[in-house]
Backbone bond lengths (Angstrom), bond angles and torsions (degrees), N, CA, C in turn:
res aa  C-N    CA-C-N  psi(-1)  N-CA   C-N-CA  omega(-1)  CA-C   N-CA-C  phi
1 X - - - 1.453 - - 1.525 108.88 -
2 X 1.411 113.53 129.44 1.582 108.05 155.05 1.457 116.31 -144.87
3 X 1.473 82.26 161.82 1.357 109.23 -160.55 1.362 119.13 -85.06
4 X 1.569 125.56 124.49 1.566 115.34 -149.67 1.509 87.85 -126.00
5 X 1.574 112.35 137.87 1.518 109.45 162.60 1.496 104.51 -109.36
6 X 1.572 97.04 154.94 1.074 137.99 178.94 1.838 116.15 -98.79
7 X 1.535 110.85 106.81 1.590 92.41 -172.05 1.500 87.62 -117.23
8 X 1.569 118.29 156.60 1.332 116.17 -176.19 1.698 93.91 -165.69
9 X 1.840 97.23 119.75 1.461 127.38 -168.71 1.495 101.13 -137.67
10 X 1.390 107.45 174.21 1.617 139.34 -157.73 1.658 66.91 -81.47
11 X 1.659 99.76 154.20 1.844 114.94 171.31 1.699 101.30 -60.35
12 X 1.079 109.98 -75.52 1.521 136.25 174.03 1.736 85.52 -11.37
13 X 1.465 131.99 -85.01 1.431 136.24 -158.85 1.672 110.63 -79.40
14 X 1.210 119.35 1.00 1.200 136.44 -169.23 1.936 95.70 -84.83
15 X 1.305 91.54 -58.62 1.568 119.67 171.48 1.569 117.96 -36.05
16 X 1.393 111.42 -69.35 1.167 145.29 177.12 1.905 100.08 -52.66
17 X 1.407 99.07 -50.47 1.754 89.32 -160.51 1.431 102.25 -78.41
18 X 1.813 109.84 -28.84 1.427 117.20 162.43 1.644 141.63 -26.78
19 X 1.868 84.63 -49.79 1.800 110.76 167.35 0.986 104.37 -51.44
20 X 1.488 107.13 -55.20 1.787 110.96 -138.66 1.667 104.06 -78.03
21 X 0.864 118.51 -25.49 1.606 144.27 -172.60 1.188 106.19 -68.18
22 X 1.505 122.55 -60.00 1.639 140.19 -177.81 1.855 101.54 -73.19
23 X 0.585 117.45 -24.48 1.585 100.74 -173.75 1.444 90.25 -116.29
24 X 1.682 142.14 15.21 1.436 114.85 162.73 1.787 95.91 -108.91
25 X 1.133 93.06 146.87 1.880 95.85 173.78 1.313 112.18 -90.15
26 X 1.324 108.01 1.84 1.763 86.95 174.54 1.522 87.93 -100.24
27 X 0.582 98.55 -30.82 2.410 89.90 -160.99 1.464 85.64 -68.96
28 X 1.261 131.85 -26.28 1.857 121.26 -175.98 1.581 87.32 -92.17
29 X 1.153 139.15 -8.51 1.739 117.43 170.42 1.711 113.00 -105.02
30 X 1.524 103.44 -0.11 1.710 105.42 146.84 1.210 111.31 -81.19
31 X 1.065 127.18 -40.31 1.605 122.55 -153.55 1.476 86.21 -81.45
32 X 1.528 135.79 -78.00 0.924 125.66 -158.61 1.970 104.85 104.01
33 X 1.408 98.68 160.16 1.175 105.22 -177.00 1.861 126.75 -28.09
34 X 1.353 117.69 114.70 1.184 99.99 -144.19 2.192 101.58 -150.56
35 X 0.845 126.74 153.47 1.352 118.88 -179.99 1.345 105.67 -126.73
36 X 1.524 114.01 166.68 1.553 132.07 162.85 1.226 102.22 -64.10
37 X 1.488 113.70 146.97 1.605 100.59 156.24 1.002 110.69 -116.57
38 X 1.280 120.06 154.60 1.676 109.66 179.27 1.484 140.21 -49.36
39 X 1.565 102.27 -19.53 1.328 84.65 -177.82 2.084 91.08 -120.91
40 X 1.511 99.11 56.46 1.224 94.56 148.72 1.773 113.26 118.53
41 X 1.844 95.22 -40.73 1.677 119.02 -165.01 1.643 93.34 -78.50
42 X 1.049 102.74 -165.45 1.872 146.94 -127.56 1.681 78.41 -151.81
43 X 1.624 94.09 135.53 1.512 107.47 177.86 1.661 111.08 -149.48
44 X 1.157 133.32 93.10 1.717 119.76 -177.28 1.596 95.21 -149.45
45 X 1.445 103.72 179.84 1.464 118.21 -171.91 1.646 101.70 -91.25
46 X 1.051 98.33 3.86 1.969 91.26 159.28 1.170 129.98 -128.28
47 X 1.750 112.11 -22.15 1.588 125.20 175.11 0.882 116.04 -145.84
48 X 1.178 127.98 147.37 1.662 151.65 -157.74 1.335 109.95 -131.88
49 X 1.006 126.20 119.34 1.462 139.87 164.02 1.325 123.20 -106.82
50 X 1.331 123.09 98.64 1.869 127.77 -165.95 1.036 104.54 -112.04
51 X 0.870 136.03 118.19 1.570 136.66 139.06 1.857 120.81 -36.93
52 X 1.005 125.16 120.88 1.463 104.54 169.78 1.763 88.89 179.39
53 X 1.350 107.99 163.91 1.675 120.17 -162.68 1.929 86.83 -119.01
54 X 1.574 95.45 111.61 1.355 98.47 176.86 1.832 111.17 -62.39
55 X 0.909 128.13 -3.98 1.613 140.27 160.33 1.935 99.92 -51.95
56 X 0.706 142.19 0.38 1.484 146.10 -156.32 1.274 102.75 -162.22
57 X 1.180 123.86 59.43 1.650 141.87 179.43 1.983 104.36 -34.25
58 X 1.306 87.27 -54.99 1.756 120.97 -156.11 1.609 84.89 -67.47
59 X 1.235 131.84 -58.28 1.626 140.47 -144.23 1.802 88.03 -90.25
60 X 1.640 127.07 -32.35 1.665 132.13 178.74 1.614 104.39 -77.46
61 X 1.428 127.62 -24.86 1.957 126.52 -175.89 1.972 75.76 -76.85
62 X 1.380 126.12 -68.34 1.298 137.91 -130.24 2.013 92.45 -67.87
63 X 1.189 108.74 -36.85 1.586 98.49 -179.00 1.814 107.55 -80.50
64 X 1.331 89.99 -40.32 1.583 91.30 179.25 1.491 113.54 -60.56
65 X 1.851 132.44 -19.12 1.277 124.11 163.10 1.264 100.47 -77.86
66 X 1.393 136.22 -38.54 1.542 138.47 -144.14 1.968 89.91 -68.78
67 X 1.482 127.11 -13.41 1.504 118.56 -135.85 1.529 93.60 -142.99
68 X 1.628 116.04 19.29 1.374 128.43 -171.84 1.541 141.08 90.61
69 X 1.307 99.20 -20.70 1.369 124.33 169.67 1.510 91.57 -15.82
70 X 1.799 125.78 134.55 1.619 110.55 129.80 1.114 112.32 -90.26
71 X 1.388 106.55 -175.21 1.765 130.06 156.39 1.260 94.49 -90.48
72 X 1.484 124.05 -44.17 1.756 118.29 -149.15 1.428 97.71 -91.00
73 X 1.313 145.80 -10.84 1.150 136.26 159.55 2.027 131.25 -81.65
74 X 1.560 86.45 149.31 1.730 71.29 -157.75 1.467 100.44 -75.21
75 X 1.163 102.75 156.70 1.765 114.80 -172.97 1.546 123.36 -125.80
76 X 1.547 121.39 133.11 1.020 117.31 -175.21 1.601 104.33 -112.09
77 X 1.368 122.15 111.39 1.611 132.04 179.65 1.800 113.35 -83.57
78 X 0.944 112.29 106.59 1.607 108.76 -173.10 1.766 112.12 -122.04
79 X 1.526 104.92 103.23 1.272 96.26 179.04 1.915 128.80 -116.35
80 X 1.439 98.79 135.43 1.393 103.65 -147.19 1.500 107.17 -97.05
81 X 1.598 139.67 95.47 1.122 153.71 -93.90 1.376 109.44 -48.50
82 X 1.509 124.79 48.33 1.625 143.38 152.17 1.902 121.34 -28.35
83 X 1.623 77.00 -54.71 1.576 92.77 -167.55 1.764 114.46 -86.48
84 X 1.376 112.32 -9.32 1.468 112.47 174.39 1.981 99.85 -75.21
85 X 1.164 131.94 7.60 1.417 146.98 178.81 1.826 109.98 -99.37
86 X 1.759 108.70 -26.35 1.209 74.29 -177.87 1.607 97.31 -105.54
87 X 1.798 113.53 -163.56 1.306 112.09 -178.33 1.831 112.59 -65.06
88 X 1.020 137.57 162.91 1.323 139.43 164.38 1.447 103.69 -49.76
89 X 1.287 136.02 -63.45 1.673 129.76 -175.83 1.466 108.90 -57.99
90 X 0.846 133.30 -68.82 2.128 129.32 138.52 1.348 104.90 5.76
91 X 1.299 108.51 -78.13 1.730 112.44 -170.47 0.963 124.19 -35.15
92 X 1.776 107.03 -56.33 1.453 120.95 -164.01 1.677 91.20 -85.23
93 X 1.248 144.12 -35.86 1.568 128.60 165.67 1.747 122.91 -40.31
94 X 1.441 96.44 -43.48 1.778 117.47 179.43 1.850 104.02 -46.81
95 X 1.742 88.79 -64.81 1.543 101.55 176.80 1.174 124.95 -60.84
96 X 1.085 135.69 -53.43 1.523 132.50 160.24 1.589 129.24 -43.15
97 X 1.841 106.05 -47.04 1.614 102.47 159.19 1.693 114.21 -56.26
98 X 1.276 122.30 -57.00 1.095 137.28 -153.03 2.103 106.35 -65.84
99 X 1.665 99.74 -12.64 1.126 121.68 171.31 1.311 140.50 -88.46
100 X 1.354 99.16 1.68 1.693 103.40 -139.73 1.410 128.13 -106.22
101 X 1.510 85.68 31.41 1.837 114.45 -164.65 1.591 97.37 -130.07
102 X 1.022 122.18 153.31 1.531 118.70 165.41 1.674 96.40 -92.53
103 X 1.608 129.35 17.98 1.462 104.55 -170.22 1.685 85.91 -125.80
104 X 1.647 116.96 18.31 1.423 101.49 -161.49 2.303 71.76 -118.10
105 X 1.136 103.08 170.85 1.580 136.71 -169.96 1.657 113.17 -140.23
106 X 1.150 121.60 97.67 1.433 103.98 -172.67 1.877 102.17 -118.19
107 X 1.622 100.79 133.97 1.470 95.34 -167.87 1.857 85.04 -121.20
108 X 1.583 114.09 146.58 1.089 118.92 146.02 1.571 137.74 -121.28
């Protein structure tokens, strides 16, 4: 079994962490074999780098399946003070999608 992360940022910083990643050799000898994606992200069998605006709940499930995501695997959601950015009615949408499995865990 392994364990794959999922990172998911504004396009704009998606970009940026993209650079910084590709031209250092150690962060490309964590990641491991790994591609551009077209619209910007990080693509390998252990980490994912997405671009996407958690404001678009629906368009953040849809890249996170597009990039391997399961449903049937259990999932740990960890968000690192992301969500004090969006509105409170937002929030509680984030949390509830981000919930909505008995196999998903969401910590903030």
């Amino acid at each position: 079994s392994i364990t794959v992360f999922y990172e998911i940022d504004l396009p704009g910083v998606v970009n940026r962490k993209s650079t910084l990643i590709s031209k250092s050799s150690v962060l490309k000898d964590k990641i491991g074999k790994h591609v551009l994606t077209s619209d910007g992200g990080i693509a390998s069998d252990a980490y994912n780098l997405i671009p996407a605006d958690l404001n678009r709940i629906q368009l953040v499930e849809s890249a996170l399946l597009a990039n391997g995501l399961s449903r049937d695997v259990p999932t740990l959601l960890l968000s690192e003070v992301v969500l004090t950015y969006l509105a409170p009615r937002k929030y509680s949408k984030q949390v509830v999608a981000a919930a909505a499995t008995p196999w998903r865990i969401f910590l903030a």
